[in-house]
C-alpha positions as CSV (number, residue, x, y, z in Angstrom):
1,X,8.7,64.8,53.8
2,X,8.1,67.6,51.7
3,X,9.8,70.9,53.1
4,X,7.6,73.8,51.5
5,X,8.5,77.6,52.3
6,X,5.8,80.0,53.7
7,X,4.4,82.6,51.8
8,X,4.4,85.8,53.8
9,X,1.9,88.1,52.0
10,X,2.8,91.8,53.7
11,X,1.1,95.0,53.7
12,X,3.4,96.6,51.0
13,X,3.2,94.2,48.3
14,X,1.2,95.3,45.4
15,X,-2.7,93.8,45.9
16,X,-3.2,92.8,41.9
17,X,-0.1,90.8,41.7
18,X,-1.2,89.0,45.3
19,X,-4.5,88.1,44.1
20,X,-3.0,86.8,40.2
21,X,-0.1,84.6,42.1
22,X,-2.5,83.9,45.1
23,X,-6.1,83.6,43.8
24,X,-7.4,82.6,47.0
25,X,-6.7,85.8,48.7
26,X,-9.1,87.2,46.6
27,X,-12.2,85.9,49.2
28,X,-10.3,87.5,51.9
29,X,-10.3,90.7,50.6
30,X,-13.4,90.6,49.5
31,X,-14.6,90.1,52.9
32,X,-13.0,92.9,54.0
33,X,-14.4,95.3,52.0
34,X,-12.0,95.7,49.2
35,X,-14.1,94.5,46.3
36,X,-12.0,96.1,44.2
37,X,-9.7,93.3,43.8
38,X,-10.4,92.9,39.8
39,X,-10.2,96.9,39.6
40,X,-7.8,98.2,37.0
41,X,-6.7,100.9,40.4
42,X,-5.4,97.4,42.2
43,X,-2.4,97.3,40.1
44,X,-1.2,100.7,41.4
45,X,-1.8,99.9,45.0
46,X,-0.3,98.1,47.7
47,X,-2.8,96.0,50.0
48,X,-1.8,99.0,52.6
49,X,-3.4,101.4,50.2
50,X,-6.1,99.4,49.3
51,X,-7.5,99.4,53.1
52,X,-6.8,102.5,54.2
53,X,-8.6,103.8,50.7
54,X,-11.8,101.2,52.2
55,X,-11.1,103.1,55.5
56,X,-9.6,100.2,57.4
57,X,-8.3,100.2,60.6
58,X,-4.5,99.5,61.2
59,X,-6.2,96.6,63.5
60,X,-8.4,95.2,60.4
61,X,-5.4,95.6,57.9
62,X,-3.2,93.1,60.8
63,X,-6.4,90.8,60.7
64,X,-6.8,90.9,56.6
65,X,-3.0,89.6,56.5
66,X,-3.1,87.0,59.2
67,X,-6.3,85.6,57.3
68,X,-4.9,86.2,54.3
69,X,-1.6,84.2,55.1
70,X,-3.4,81.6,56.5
71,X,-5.3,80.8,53.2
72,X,-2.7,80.8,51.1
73,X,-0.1,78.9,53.5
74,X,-2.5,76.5,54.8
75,X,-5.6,76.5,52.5
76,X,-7.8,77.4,55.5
């Protein structure tokens, strides 16, 4: 039985280096609003920055993470 440690992707960690280790987050974002993903700016900001500079609620930013968590934990 493989034991494999979850990824917790939070608020404060820098958006370009989530979406180079964890590709798949990219979609999420996306979906969100924040198409700026491949942006040279997303390599300054956190993912915290990122929404509120996309004008997302604290609500949406909670939602983003849980989704975003999800895909890269368990690929759904």
């Amino acid at each position: 039985m493989e034991n494999k440690t979850e990824i917790k992707i939070t608020k404060d960690m820098n958006l370009g280096e989530v979406v180079f280790k964890y590709p798949e987050a990219a979609e999420v974002l996306t979906d969100y609003g924040l198409s700026c993903v491949g942006c040279f700016a997303s390599s300054f900001d956190t993912i915290e920055q990122g929404a509120k500079i996309h004008e997302l609620s604290d609500e949406e930013l909670d939602d983003m993470l849980e989704r975003i968590n999800e895909v890269v934990n368990f690929g759904e």
